[in-house]
Backbone as CSV, one residue per row, in Angstrom:
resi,resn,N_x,N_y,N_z,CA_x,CA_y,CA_z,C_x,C_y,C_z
1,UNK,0.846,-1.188,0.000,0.000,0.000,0.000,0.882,1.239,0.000
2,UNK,0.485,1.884,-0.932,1.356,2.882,-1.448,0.962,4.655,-0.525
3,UNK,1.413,5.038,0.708,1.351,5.954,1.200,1.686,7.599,0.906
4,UNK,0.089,8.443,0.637,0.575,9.725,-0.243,0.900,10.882,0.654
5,UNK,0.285,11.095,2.112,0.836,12.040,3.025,1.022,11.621,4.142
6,UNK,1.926,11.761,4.766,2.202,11.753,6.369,2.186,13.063,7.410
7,UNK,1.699,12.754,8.185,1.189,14.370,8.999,2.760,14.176,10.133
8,UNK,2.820,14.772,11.306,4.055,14.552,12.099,3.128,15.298,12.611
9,UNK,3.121,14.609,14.524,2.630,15.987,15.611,3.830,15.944,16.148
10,UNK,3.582,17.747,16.641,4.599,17.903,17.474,5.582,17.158,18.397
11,UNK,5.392,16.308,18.968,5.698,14.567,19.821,6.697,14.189,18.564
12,UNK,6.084,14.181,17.970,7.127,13.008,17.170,8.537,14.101,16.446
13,UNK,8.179,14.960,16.285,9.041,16.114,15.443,10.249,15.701,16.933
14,UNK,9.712,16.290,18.071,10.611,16.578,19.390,11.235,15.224,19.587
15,UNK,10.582,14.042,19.388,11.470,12.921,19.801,12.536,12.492,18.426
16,UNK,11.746,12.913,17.592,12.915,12.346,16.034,14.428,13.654,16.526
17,UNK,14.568,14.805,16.988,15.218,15.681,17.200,16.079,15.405,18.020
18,UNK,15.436,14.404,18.985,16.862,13.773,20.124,16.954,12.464,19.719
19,UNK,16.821,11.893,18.538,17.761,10.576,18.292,18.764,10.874,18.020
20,UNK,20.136,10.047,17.976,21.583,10.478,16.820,21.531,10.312,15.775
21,UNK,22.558,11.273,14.977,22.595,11.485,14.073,22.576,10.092,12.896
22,UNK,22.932,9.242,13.239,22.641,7.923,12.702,21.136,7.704,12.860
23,UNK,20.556,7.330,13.662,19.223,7.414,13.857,18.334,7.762,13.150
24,UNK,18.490,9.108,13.221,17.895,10.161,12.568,17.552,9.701,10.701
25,UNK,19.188,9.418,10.414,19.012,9.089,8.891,18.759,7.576,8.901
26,UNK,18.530,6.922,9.852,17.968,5.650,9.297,16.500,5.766,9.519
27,UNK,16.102,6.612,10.260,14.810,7.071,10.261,13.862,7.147,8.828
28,UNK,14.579,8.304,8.254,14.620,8.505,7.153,14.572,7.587,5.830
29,UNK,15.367,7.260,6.102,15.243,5.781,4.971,14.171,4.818,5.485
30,UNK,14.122,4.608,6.753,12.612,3.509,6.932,11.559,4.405,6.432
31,UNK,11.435,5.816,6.879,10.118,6.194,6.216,10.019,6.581,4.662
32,UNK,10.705,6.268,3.953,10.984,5.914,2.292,10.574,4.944,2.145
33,UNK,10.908,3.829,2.252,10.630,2.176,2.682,9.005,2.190,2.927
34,UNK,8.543,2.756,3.693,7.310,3.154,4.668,6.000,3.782,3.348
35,UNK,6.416,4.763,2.707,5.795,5.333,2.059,5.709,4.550,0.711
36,UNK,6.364,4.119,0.259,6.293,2.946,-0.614,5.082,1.820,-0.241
37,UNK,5.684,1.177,0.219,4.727,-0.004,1.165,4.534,0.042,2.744
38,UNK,3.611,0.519,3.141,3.541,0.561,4.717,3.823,-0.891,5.526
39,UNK,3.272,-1.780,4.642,3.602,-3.246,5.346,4.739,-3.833,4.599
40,UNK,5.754,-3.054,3.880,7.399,-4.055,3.502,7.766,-4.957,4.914
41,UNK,7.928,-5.898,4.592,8.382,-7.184,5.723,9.694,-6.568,6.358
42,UNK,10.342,-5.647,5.254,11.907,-5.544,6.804,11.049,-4.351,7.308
43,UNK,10.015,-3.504,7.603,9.420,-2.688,8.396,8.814,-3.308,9.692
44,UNK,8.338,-4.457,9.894,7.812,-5.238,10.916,6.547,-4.682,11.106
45,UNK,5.569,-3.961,10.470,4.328,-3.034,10.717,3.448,-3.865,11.655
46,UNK,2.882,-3.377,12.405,2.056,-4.535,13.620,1.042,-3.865,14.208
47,UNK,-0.143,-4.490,14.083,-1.087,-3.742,15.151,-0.776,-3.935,16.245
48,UNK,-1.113,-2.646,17.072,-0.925,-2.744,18.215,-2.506,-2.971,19.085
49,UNK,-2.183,-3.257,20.367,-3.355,-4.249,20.957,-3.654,-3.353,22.607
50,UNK,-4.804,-3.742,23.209,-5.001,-3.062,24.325,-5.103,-1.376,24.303
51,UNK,-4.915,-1.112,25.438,-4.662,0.537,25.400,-4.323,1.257,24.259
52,UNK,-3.523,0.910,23.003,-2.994,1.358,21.893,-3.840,0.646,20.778
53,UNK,-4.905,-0.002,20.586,-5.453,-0.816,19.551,-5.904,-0.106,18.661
54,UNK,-5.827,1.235,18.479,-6.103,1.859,17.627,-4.873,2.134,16.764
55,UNK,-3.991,2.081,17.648,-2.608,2.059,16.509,-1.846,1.065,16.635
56,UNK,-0.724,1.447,15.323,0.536,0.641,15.061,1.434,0.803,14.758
57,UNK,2.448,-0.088,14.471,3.921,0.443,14.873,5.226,0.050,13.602
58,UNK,5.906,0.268,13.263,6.893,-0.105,12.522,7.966,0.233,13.319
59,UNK,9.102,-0.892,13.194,10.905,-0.894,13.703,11.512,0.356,12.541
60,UNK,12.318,0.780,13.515,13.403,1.714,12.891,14.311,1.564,13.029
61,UNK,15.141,0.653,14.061,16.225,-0.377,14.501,15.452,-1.500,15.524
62,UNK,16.342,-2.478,15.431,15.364,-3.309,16.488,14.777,-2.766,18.167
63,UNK,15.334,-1.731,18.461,15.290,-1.495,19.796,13.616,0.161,19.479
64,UNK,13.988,0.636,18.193,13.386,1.914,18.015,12.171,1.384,17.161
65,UNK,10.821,2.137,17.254,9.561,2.267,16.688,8.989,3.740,16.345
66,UNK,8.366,3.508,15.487,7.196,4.581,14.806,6.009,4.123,15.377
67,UNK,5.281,5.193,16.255,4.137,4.846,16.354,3.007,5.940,15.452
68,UNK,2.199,5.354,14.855,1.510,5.908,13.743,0.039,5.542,13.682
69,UNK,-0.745,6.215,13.129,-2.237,5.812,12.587,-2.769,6.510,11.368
70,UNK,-3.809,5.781,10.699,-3.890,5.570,9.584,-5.322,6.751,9.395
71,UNK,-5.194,7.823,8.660,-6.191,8.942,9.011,-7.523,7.879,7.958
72,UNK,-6.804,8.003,6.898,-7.645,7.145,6.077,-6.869,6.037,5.096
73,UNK,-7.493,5.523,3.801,-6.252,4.769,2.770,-4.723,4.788,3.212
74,UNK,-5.172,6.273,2.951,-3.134,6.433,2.142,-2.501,7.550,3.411
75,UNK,-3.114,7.849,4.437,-3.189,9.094,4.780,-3.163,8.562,6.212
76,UNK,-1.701,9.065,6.609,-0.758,8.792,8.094,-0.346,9.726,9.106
77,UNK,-0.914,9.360,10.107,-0.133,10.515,11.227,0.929,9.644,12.173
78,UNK,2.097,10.301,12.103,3.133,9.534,12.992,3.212,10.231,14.510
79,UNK,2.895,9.668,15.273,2.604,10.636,16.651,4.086,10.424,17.494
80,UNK,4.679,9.060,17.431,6.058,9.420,18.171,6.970,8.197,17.651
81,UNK,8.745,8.815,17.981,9.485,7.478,17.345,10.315,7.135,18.799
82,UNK,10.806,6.460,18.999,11.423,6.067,19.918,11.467,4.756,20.486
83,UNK,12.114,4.376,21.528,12.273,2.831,22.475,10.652,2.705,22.458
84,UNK,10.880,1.388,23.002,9.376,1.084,23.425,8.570,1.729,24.519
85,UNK,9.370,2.733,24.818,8.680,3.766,25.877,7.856,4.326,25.288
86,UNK,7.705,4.925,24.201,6.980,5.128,23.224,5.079,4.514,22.939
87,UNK,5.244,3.667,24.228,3.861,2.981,24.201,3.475,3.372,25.538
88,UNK,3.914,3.690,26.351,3.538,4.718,27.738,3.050,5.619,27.387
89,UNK,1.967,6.090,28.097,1.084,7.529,27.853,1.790,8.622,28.173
């Protein structure tokens, strides 16, 4: 599924800003990857369950996630990237 806009809230702008500089650009390249196909298999895309079941998540290194939801089709808001802390309110 081929993704045409991604929104960013503030949250996610502030946490993409304190990853490193490595990070940062592998960030980047997953969300290339991302916008192409939201579910590419090296992305790991997953619903998430419980408290978060409205959203889901893609790896950005094994330890880092995108947490995101789907406004409509094609149309994404990424609300935060980071550790799995990232699933704490």
């Amino acid at each position: 599924m081929k993704i045409s806009k991604i929104h960013y809230t503030s949250r996610f702008i502030k946490d993409f800003k304190k990853l490193s500089k490595e990070k940062q650009k592998l960030a980047i390249e997953r969300e290339r990857l991302f916008r192409k196909n939201c579910f590419d298999s090296q992305l790991k895309t997953h619903k998430l369950t419980g408290s978060l079941k409205d959203y889901w998540a893609f790896s950005v290194t094994y330890s880092d996630r995108v947490l995101f939801g789907f406004i409509n089709g094609n149309e994404i808001i990424f609300y935060k990237i980071g550790t799995h802390e990232i699933y704490k309110p």
